[in-house]
C-alpha positions in Angstrom: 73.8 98.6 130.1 77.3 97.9 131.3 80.3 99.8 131.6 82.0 97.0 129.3 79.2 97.4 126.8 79.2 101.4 126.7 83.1 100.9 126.2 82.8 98.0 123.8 81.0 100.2 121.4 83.2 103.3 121.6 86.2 101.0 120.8 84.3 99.5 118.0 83.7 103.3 116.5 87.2 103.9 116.5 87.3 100.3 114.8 85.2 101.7 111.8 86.9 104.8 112.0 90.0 102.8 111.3 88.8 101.1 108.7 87.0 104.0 106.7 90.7 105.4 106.7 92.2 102.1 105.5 90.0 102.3 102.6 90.2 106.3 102.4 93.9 105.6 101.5 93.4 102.7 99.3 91.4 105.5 97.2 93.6 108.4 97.7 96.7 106.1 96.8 95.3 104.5 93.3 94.2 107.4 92.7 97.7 109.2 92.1 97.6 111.9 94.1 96.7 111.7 97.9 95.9 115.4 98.8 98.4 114.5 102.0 100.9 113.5 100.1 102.2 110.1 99.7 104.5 109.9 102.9 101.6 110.9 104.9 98.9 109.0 103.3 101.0 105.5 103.9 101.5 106.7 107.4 97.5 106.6 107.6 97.3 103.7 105.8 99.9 101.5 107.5 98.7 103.0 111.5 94.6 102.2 110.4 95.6 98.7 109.9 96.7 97.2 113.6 94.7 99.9 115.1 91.6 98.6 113.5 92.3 95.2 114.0 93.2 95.5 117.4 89.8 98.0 118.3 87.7 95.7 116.8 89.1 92.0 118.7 89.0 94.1 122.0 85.6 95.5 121.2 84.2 91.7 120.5 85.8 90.4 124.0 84.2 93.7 125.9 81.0 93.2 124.5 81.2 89.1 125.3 82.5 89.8 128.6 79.3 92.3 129.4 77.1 89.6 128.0 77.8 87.1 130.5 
C-alpha cells in the first residue's frame, strides 16, 4: 500500500465522521432539544458540512492518485 492510499482512507474516516455529525444534528435539531444546545448544535451542523465535503473529494483524488 501507498502512503497516498493509507492517507486517502484516514481522510475519508474523518469524511464519515463528518457526515454521521451532519446527520447527528439533523436529529438533535428536529428533535427540539439538542443536549448542546442550539447555538452549539448549528455550529456542528454548519462546520460537518464543508469539512465533509471537502475530506471526502480529497480522499477520492488520494486514492486515484495511489492507483495509478
Amino acid at each position: 500500500m501507498s502512503p497516498d492510499y493509507i492517507k486517502a482512507q484516514l481522510i475519508l474516516l474523518i469524511s464519515i465522521v463528518a457526515g454521521i455529525a451532519f446527520v447527528g444534528c439533523i436529529y438533535e435539531i428536529s428533535y427540539g432539544a439538542p443536549d448542546f444546545g442550539f447555538a452549539v448544535t448549528w455550529a456542528i451542523l454548519l462546520l460537518s458540512v464543508p469539512v465533509g465535503v471537502y475530506s471526502f473529494i480529497k480522499a477520492v483524488s488520494l486514492a486515484r492518485k495511489s492507483m495509478q
